[in-house]
C-alpha positions in Angstrom: 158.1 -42.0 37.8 156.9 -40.8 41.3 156.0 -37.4 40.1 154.5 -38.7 36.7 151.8 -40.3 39.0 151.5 -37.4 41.4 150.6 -35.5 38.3 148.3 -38.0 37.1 146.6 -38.3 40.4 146.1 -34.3 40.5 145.3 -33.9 37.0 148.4 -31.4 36.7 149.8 -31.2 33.0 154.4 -31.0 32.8 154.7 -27.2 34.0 153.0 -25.7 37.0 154.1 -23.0 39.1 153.1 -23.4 43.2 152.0 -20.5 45.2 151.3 -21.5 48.7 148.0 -20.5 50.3 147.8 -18.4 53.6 146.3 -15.5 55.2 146.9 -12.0 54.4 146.5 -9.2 51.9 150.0 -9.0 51.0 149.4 -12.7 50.1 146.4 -12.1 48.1 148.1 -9.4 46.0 150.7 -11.5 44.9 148.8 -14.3 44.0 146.3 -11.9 41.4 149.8 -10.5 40.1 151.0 -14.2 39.3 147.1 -14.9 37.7 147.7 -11.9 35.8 151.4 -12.0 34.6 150.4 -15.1 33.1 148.7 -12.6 30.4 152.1 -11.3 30.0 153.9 -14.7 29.5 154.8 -14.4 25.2 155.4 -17.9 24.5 153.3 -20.4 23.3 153.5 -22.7 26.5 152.0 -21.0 30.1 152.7 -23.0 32.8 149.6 -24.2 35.0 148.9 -22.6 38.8 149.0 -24.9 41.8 147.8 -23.4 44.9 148.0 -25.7 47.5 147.7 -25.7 51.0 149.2 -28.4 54.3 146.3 -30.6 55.3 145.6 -30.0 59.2 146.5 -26.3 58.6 144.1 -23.8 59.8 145.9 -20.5 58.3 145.5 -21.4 54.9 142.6 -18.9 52.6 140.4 -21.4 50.3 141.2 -20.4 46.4 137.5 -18.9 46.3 138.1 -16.0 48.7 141.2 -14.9 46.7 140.3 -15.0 42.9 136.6 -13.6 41.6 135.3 -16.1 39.7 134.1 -14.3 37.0 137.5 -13.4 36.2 139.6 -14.5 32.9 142.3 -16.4 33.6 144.7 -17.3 30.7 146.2 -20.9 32.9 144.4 -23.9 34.4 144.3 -23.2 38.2 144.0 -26.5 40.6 143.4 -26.0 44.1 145.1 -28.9 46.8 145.4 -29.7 50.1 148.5 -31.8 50.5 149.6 -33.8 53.7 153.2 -33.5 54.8 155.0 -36.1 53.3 153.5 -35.6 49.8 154.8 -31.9 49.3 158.6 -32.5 48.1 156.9 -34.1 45.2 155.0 -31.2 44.7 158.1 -29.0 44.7 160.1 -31.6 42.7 157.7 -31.4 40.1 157.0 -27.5 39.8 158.0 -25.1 37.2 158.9 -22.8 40.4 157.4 -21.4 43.9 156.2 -18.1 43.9 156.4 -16.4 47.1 156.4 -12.8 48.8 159.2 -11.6 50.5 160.3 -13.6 53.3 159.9 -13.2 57.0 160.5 -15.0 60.1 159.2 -18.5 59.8 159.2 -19.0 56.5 163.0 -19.8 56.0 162.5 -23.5 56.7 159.5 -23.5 54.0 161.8 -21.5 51.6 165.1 -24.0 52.1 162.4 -27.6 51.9 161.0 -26.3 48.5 165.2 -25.1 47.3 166.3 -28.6 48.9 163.9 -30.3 46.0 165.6 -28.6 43.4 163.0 -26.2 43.3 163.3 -22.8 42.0 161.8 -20.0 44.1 160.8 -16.8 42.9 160.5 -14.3 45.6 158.2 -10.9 45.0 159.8 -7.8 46.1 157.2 -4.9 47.0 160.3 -2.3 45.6 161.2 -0.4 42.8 164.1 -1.8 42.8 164.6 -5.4 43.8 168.4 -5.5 45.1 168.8 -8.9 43.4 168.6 -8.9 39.2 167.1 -11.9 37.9 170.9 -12.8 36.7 172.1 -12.3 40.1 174.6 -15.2 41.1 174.5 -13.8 44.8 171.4 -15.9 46.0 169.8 -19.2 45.2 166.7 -17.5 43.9 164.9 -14.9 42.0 163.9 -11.7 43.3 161.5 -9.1 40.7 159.7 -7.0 41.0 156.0 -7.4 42.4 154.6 -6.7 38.7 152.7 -8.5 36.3 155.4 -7.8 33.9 158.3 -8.8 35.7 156.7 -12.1 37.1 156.0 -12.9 33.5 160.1 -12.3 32.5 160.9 -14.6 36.0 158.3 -17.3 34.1 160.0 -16.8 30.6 163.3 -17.4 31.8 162.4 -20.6 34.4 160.8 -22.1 30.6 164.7 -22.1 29.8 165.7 -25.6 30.8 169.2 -25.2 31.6 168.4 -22.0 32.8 165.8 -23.8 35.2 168.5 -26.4 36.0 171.0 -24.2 36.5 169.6 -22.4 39.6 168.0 -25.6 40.9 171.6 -26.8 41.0 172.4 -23.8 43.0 169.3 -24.0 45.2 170.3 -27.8 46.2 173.8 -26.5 47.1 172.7 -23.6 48.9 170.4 -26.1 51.1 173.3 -29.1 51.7 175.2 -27.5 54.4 172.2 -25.7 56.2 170.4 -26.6 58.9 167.0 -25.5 59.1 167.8 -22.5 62.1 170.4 -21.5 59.9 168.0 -21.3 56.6 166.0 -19.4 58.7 168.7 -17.3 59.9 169.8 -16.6 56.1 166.7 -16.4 55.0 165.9 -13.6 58.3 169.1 -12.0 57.5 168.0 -10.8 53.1 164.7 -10.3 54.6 166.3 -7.7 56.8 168.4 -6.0 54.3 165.0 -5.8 51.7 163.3 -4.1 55.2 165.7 -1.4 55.6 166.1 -0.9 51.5 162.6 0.0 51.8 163.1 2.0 54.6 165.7 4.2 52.3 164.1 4.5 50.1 160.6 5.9 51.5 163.1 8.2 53.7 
């Protein structure tokens, strides 16, 4: 009921990915490769595009100075600014987050949005992301930062017990954690993706 009149109130249809505004060209990038996987999505049903920013923040890029407006766009995108206590129902309610590879700071974001059983779909800028999109390892998706790969992530989230299935495993993953040590965690993959790259540019 609660997040049947959130989406009322935003004028957001039953699936919508999030993407979190901020600052950044790495940030920018991935947001035009979610806007244009969605041209890859094959089924029938694409998923709308949240991208929302924390009211009272001062880092986060307004939706105009990131996507051309003369650009096609196959999905409804809706731009909000959210206060605090309103954003669990924004994750409750999503499809999935999409989000770049984490680094330090962002772990206590990342475990929130897993705590509310929402699935996160992280971008990695390698070839070859360590963790397959079957991967049991971690409580979230890692692909490949291509339009074609986000699409398969979006595919596969449309499953619903797929979807439910890793939401059950984000909430676990979140229960015993506190947020320094979601951080840690978080720190700790971001870490091993750093020197992965390092390899493999060596």
């Amino acid at each position: 009921m609660k997040i049947r009149r959130f989406r009322e109130e935003y004028n957001l249809g039953n699936s919508y990915i999030i993407f979190r505004a901020g600052q950044g060209v790495a940030r920018r990038e991935a947001f035009l490769k979610l806007i244009d996987s969605l041209s890859e999505v094959t089924s029938k049903s694409v998923p709308e595009v949240v991208y929302f920013s924390v009211e009272g923040s001062n880092l986060d890029t307004p939706l105009r100075e990131v996507l051309d407006s003369t650009k096609l766009v196959r999905a409804k995108i809706t731009e909000i600014t959210l206060p605090l206590d309103l954003l669990p129902t924004l994750y409750s309610g999503a499809l999935a987050l999409v989000e770049i590879e984490p680094d330090r700071g962002l772990g206590s974001f990342l475990a929130e949005v897993m705590r509310c059983a929402c699935p996160v779909v992280l971008l990695a800028s390698g070839e070859n992301p360590s963790e397959k999109l079957t991967e049991e390892a971690w409580p979230w998706l890692v692909v490949q930062s291509e339009p074609r790969e986000i699409s398969k992530a979006i595919e596969a989230l449309q499953n619903l017990s797929y979807r439910n299935k890793l939401a059950d495993r984000s909430v676990s993953f979140t229960k015993e954690l506190t947020w320094k040590a979601a951080a840690d965690t978080i720190w700790n993959f971001a870490k091993k993706v750093i020197a992965r790259e390092r390899l493999l540019k060596s």
